[in-house]
mmCIF file of the N, C-alpha and C atoms, coordinates in Angstrom:
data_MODEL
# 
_entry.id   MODEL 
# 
loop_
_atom_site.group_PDB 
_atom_site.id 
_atom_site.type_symbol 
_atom_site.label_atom_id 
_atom_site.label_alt_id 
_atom_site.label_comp_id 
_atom_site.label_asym_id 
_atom_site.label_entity_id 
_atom_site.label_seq_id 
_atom_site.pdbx_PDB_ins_code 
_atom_site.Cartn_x 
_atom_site.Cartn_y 
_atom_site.Cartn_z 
_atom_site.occupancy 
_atom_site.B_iso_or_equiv 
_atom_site.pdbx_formal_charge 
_atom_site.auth_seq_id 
_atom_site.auth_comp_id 
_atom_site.auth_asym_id 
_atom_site.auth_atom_id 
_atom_site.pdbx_PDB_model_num 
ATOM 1   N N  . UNK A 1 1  ? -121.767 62.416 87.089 1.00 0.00 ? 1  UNK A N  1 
ATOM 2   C CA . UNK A 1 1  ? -121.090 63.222 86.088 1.00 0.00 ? 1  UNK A CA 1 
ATOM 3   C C  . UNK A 1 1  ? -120.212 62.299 85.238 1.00 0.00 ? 1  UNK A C  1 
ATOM 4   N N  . UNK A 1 2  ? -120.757 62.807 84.252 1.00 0.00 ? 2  UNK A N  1 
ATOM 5   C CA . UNK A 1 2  ? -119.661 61.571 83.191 1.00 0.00 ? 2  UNK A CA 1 
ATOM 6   C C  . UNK A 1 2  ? -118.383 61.956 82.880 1.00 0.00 ? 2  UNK A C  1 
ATOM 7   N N  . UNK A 1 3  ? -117.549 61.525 82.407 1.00 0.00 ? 3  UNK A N  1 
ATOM 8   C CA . UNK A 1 3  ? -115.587 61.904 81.698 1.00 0.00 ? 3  UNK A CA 1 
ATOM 9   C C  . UNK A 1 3  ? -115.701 63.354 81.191 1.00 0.00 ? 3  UNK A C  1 
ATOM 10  N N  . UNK A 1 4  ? -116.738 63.491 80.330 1.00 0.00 ? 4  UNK A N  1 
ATOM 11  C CA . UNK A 1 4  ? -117.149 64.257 78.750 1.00 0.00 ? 4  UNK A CA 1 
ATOM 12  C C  . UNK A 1 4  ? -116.953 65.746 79.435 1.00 0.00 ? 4  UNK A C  1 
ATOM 13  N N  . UNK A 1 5  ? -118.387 66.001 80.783 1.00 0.00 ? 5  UNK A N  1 
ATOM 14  C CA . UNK A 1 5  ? -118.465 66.939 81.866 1.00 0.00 ? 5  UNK A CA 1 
ATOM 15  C C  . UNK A 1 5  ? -117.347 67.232 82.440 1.00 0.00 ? 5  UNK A C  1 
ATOM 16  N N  . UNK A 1 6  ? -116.763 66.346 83.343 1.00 0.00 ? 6  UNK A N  1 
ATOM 17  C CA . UNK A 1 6  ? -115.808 66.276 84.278 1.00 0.00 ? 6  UNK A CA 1 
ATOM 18  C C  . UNK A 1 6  ? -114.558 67.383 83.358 1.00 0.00 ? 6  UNK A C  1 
ATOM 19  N N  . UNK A 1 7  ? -114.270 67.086 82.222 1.00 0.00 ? 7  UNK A N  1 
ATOM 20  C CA . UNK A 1 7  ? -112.974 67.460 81.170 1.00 0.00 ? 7  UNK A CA 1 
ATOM 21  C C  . UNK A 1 7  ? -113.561 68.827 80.900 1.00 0.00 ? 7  UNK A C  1 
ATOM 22  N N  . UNK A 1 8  ? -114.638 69.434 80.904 1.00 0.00 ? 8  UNK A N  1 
ATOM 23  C CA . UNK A 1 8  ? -115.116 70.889 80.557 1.00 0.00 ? 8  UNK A CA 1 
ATOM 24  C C  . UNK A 1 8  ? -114.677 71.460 81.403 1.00 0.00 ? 8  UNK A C  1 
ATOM 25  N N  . UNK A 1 9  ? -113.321 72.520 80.678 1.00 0.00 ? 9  UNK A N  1 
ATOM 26  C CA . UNK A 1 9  ? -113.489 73.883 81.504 1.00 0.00 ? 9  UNK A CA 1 
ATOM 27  C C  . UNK A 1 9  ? -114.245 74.633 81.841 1.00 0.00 ? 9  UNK A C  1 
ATOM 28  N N  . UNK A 1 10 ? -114.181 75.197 82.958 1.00 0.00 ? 10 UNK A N  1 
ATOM 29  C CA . UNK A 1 10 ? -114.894 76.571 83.810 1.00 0.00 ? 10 UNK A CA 1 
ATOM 30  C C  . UNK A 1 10 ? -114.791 77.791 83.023 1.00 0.00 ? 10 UNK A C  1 
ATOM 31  N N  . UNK A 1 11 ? -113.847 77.886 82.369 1.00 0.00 ? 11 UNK A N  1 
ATOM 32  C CA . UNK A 1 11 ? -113.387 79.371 82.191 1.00 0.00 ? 11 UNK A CA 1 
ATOM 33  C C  . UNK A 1 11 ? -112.681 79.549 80.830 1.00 0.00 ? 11 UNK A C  1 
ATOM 34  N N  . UNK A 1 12 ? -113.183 80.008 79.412 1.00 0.00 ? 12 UNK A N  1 
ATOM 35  C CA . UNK A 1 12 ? -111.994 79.869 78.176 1.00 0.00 ? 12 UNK A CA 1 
ATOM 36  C C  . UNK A 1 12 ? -110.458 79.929 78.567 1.00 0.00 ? 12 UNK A C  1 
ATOM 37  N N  . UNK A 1 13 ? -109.861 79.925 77.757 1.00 0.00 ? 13 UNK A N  1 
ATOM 38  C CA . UNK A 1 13 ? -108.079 79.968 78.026 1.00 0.00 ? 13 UNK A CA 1 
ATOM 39  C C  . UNK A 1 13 ? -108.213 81.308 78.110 1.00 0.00 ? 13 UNK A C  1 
ATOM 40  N N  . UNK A 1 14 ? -108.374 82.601 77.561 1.00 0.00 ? 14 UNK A N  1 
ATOM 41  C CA . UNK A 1 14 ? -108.365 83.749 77.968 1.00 0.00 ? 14 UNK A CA 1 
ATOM 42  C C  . UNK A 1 14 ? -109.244 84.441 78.017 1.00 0.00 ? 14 UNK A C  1 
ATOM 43  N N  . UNK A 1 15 ? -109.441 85.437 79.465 1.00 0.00 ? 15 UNK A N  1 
ATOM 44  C CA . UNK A 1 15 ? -110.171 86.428 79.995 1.00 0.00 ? 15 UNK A CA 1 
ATOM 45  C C  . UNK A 1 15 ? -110.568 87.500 78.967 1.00 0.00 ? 15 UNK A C  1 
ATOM 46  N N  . UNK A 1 16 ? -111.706 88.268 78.770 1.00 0.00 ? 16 UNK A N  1 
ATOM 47  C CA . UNK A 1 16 ? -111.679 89.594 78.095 1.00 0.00 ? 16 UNK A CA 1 
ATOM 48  C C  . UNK A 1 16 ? -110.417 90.387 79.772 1.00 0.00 ? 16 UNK A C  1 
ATOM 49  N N  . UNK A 1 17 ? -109.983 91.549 78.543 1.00 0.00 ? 17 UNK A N  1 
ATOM 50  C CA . UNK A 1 17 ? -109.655 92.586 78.902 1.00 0.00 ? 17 UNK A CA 1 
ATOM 51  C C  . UNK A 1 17 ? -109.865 93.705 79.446 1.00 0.00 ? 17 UNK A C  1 
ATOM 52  N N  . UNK A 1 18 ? -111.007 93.543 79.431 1.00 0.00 ? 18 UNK A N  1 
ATOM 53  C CA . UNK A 1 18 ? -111.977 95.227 79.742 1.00 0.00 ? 18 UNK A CA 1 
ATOM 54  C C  . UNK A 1 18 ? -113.313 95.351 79.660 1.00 0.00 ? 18 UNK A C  1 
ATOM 55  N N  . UNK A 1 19 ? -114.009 95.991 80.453 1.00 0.00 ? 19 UNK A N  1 
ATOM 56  C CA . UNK A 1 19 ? -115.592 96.031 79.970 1.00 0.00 ? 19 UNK A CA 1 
ATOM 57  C C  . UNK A 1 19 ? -115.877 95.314 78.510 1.00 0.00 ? 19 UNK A C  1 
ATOM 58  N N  . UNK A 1 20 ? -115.655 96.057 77.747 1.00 0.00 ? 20 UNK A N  1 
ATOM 59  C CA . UNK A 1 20 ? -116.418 96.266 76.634 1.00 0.00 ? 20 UNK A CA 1 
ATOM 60  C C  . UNK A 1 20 ? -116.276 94.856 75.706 1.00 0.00 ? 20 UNK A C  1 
ATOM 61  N N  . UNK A 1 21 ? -114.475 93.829 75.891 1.00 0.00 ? 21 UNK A N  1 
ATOM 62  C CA . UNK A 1 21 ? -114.461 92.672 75.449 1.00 0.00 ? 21 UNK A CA 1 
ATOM 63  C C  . UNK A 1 21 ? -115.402 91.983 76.457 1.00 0.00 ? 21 UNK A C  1 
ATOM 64  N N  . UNK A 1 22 ? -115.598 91.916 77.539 1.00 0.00 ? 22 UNK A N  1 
ATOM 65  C CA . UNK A 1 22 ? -116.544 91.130 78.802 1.00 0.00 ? 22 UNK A CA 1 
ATOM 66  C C  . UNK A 1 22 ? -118.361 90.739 77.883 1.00 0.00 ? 22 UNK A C  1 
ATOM 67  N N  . UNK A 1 23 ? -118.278 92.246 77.778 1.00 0.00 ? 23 UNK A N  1 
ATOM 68  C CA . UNK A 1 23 ? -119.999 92.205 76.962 1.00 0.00 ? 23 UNK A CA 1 
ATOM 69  C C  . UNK A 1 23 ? -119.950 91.470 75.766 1.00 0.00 ? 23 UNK A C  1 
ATOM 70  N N  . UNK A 1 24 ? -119.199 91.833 75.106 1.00 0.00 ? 24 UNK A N  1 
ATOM 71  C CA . UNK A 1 24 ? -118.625 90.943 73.640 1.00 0.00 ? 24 UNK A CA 1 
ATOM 72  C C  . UNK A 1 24 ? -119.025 89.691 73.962 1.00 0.00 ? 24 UNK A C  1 
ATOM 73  N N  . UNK A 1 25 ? -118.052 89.349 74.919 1.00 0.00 ? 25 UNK A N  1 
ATOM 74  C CA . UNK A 1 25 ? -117.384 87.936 75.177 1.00 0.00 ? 25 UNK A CA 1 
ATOM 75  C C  . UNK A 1 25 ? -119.219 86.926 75.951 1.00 0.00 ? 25 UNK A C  1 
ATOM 76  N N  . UNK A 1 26 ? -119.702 87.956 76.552 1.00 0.00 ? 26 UNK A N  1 
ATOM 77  C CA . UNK A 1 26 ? -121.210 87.387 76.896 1.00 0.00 ? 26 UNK A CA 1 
ATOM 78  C C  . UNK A 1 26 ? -122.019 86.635 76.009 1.00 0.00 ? 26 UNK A C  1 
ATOM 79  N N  . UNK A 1 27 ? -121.719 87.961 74.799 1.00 0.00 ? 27 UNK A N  1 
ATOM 80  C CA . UNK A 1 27 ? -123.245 88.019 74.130 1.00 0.00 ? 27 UNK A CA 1 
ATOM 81  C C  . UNK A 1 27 ? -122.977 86.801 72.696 1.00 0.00 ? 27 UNK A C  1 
ATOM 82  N N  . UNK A 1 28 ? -121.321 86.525 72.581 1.00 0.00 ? 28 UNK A N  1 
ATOM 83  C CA . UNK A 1 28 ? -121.213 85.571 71.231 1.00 0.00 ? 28 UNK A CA 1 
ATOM 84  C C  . UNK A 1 28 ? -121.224 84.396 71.810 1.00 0.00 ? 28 UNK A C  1 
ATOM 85  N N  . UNK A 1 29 ? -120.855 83.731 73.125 1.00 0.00 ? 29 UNK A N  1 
ATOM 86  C CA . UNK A 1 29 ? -121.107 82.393 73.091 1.00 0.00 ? 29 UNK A CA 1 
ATOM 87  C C  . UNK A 1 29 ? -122.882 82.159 73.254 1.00 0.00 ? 29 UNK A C  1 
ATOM 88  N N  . UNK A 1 30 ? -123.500 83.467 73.638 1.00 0.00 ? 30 UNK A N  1 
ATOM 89  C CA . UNK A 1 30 ? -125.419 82.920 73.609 1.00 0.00 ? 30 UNK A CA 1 
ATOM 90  C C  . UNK A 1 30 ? -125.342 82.784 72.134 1.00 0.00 ? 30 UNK A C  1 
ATOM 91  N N  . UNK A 1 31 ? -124.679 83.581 71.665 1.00 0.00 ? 31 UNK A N  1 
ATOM 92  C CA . UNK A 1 31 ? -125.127 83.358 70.113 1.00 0.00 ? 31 UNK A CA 1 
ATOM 93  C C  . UNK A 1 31 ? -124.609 81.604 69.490 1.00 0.00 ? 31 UNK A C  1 
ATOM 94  N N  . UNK A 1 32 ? -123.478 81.424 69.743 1.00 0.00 ? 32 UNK A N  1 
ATOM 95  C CA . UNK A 1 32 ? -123.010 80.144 69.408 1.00 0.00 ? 32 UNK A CA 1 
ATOM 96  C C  . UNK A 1 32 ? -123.861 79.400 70.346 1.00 0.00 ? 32 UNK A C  1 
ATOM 97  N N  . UNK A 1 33 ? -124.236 79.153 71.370 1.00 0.00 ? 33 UNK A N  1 
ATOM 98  C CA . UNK A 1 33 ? -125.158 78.430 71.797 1.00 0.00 ? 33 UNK A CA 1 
ATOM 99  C C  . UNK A 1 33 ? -126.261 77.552 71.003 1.00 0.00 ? 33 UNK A C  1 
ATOM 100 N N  . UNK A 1 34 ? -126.775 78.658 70.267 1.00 0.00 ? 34 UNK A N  1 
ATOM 101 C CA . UNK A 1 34 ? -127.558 78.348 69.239 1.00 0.00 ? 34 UNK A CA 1 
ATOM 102 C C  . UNK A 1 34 ? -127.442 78.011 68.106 1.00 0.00 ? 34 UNK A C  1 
ATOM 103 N N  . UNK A 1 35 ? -126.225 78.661 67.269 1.00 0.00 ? 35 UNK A N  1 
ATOM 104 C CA . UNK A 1 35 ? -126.618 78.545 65.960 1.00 0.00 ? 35 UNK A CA 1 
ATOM 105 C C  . UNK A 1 35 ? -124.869 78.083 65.476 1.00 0.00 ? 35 UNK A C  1 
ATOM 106 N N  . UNK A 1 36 ? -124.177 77.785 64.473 1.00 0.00 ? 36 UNK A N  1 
ATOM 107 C CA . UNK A 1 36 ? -122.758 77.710 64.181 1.00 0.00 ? 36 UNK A CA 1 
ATOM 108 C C  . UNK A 1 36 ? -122.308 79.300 63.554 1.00 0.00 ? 36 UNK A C  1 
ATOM 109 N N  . UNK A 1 37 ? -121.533 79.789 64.173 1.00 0.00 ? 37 UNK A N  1 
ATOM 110 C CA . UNK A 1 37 ? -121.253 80.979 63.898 1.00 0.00 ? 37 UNK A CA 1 
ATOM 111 C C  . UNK A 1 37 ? -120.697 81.053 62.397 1.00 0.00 ? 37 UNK A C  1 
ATOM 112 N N  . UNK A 1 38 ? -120.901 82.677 61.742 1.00 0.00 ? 38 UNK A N  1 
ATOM 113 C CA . UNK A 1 38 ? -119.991 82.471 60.880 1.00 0.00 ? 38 UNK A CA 1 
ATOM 114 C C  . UNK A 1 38 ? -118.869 83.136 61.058 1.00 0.00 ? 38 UNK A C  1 
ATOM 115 N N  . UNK A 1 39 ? -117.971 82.905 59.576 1.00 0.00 ? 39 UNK A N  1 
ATOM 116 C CA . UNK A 1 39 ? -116.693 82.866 59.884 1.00 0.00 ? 39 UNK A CA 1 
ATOM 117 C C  . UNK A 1 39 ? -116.110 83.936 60.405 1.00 0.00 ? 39 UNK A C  1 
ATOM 118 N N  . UNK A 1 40 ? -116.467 85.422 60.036 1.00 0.00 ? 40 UNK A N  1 
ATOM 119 C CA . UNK A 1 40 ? -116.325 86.774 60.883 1.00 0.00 ? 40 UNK A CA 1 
ATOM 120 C C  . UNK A 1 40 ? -116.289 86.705 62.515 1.00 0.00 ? 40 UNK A C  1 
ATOM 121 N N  . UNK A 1 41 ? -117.704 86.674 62.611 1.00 0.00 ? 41 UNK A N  1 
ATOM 122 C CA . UNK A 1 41 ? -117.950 86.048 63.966 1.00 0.00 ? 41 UNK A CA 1 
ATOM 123 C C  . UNK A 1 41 ? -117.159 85.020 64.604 1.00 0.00 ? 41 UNK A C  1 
ATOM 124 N N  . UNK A 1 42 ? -117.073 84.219 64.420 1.00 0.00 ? 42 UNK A N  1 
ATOM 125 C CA . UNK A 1 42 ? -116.116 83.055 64.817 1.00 0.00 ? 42 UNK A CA 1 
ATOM 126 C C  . UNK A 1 42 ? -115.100 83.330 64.953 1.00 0.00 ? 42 UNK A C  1 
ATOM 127 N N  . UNK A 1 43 ? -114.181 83.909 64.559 1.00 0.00 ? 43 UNK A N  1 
ATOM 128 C CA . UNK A 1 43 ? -113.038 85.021 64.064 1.00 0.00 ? 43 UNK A CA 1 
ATOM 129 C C  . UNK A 1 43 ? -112.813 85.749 65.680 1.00 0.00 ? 43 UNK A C  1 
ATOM 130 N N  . UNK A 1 44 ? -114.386 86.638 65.926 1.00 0.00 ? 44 UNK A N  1 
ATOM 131 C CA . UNK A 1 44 ? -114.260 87.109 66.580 1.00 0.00 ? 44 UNK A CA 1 
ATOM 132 C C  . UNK A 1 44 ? -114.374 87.005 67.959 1.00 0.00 ? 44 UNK A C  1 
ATOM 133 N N  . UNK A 1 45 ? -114.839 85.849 68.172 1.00 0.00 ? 45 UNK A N  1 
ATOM 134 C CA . UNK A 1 45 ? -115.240 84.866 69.444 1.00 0.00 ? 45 UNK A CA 1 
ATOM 135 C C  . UNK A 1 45 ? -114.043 84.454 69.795 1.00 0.00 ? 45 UNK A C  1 
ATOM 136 N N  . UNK A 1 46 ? -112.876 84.205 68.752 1.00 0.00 ? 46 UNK A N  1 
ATOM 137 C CA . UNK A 1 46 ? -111.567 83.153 69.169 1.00 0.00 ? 46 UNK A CA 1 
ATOM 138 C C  . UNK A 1 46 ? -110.659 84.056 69.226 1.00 0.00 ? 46 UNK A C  1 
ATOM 139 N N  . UNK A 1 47 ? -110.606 85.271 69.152 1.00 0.00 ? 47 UNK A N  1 
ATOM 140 C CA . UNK A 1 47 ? -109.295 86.233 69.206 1.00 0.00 ? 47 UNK A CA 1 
ATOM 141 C C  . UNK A 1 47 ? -110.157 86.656 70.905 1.00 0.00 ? 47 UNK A C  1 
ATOM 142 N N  . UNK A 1 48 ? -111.578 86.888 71.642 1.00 0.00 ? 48 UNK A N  1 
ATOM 143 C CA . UNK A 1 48 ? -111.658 87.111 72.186 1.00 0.00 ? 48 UNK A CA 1 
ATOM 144 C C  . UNK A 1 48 ? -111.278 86.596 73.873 1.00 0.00 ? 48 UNK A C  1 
ATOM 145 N N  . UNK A 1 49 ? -111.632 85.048 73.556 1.00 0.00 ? 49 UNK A N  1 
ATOM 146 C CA . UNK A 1 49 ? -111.673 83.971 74.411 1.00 0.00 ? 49 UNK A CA 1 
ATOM 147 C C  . UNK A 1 49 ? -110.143 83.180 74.346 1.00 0.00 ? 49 UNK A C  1 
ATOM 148 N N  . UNK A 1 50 ? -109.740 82.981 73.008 1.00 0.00 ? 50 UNK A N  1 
ATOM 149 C CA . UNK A 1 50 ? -108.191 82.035 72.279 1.00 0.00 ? 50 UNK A CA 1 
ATOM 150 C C  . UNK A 1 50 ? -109.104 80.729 71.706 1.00 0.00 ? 50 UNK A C  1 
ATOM 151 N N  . UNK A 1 51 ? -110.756 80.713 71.723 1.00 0.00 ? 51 UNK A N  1 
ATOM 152 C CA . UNK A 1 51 ? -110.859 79.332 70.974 1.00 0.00 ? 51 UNK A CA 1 
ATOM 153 C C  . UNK A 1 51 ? -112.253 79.388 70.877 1.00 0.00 ? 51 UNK A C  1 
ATOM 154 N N  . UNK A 1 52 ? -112.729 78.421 69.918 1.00 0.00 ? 52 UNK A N  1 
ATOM 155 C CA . UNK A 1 52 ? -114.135 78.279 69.219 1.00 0.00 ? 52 UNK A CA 1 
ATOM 156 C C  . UNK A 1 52 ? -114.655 77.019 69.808 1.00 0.00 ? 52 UNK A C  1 
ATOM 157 N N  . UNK A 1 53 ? -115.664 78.353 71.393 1.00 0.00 ? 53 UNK A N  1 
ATOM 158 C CA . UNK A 1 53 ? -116.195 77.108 72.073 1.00 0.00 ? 53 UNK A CA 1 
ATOM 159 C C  . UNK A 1 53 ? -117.264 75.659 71.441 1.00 0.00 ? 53 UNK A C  1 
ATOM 160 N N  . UNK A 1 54 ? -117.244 74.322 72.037 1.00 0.00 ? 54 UNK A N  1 
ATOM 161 C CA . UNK A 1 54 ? -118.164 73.693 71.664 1.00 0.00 ? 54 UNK A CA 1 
ATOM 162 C C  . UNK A 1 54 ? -119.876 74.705 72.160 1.00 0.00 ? 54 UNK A C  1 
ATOM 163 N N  . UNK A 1 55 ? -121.084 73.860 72.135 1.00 0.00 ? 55 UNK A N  1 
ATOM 164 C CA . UNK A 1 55 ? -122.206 74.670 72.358 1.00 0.00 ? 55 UNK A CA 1 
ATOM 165 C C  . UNK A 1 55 ? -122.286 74.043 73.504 1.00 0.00 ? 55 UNK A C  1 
ATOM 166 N N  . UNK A 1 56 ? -121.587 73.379 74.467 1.00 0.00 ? 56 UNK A N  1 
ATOM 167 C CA . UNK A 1 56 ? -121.718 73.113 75.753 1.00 0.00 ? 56 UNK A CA 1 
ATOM 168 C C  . UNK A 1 56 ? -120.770 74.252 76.840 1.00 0.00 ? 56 UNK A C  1 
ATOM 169 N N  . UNK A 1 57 ? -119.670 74.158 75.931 1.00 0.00 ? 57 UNK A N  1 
ATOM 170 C CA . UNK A 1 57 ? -118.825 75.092 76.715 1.00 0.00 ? 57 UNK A CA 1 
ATOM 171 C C  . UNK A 1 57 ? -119.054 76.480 76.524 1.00 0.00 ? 57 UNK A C  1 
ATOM 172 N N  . UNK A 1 58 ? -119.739 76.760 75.622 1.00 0.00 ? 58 UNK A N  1 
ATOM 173 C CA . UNK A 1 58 ? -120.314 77.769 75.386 1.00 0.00 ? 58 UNK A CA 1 
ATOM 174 C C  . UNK A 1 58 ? -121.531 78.417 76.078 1.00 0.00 ? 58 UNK A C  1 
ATOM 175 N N  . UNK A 1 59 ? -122.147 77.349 76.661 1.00 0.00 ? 59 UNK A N  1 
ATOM 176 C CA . UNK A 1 59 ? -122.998 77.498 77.568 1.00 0.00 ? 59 UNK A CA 1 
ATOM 177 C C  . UNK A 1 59 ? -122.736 78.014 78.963 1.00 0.00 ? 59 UNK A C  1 
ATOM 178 N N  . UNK A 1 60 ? -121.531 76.733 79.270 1.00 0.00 ? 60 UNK A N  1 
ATOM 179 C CA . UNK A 1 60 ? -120.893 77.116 80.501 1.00 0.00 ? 60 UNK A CA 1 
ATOM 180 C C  . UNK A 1 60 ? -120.465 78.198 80.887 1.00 0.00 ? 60 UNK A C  1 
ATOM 181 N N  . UNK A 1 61 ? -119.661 78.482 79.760 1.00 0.00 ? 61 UNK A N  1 
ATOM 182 C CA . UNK A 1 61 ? -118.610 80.029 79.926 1.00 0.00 ? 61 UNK A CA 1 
ATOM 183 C C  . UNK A 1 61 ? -119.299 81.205 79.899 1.00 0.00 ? 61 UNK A C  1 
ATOM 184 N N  . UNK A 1 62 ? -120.974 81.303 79.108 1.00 0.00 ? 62 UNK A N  1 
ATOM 185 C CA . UNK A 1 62 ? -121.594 82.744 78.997 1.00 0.00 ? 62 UNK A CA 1 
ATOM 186 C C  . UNK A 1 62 ? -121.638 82.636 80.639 1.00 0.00 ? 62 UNK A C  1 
ATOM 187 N N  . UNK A 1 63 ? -122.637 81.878 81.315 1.00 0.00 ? 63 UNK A N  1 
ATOM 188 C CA . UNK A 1 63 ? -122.882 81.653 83.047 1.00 0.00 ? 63 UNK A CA 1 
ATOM 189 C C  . UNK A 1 63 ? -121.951 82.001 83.177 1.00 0.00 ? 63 UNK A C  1 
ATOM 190 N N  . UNK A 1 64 ? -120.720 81.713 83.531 1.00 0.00 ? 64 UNK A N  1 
ATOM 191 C CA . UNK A 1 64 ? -119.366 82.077 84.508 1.00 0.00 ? 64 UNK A CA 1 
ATOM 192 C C  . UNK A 1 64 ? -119.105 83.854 84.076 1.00 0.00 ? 64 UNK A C  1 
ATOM 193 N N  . UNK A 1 65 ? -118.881 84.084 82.761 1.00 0.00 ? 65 UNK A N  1 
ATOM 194 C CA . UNK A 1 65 ? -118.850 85.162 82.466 1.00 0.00 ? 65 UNK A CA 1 
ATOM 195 C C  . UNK A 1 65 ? -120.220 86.522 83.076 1.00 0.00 ? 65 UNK A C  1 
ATOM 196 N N  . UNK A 1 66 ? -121.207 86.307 82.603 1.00 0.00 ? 66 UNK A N  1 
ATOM 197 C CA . UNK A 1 66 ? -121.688 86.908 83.275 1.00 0.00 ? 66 UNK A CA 1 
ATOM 198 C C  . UNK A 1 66 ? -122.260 86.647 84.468 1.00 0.00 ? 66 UNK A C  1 
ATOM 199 N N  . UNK A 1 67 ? -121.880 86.214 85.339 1.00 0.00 ? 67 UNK A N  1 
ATOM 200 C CA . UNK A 1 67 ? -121.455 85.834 86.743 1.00 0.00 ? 67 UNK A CA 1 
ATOM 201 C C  . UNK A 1 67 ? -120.538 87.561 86.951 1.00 0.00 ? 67 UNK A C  1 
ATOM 202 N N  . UNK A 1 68 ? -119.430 86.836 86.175 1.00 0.00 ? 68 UNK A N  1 
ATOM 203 C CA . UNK A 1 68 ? -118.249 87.692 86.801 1.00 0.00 ? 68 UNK A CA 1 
ATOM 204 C C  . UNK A 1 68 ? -118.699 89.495 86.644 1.00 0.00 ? 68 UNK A C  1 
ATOM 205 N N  . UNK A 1 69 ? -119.767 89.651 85.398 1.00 0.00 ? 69 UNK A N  1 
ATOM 206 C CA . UNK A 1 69 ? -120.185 90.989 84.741 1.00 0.00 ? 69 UNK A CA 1 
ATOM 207 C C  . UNK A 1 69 ? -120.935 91.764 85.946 1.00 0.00 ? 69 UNK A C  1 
ATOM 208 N N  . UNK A 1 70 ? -121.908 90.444 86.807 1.00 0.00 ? 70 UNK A N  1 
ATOM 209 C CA . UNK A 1 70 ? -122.775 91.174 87.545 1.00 0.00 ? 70 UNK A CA 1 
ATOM 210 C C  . UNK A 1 70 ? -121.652 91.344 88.515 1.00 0.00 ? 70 UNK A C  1 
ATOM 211 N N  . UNK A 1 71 ? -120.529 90.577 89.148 1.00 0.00 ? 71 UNK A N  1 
ATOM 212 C CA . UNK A 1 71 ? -119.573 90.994 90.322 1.00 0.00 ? 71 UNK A CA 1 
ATOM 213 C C  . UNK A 1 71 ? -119.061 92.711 89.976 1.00 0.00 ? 71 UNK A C  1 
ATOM 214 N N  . UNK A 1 72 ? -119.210 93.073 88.907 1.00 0.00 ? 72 UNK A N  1 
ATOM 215 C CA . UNK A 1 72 ? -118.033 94.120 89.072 1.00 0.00 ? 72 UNK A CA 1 
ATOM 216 C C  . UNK A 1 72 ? -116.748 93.647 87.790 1.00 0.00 ? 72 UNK A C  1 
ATOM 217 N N  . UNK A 1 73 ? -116.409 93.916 86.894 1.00 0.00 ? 73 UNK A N  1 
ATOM 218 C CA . UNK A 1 73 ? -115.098 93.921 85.986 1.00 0.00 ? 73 UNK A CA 1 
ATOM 219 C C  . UNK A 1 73 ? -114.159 94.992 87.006 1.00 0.00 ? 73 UNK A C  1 
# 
């Protein structure tokens, strides 16, 4: 594992709130995964999480997140 890995958080700085930010919060980092969001969107990814993941951490965090979706919110 290199520095780059090692320094990636597990988890954004903030949790959704409730179901319905959780699904939100799933379905925009697959989207940033892929593509550079726009600015609405983006908007809405960083009031959800507190920040505009890279497309690695973005990767990471949908997994952990819906991880947590299938446990039960």
């Amino acid at each position: 594992m290199n520095d780059k890995q090692k320094s990636l958080p597990l988890v954004p700085p903030r949790l959704p709130q409730n179901e319905a930010e959780l699904e939100r919060t799933i379905i925009l980092p697959g989207n940033r995964k892929q593509v550079e969001l726009k600015t609405e969107t983006r908007r809405q990814l960083e009031s959800l999480i507190g920040v505009y993941p890279t497309i690695k951490e973005a990767a990471l965090w949908k997994r952990v997140l819906r991880r947590a979706c299938q446990e039960g919110f």
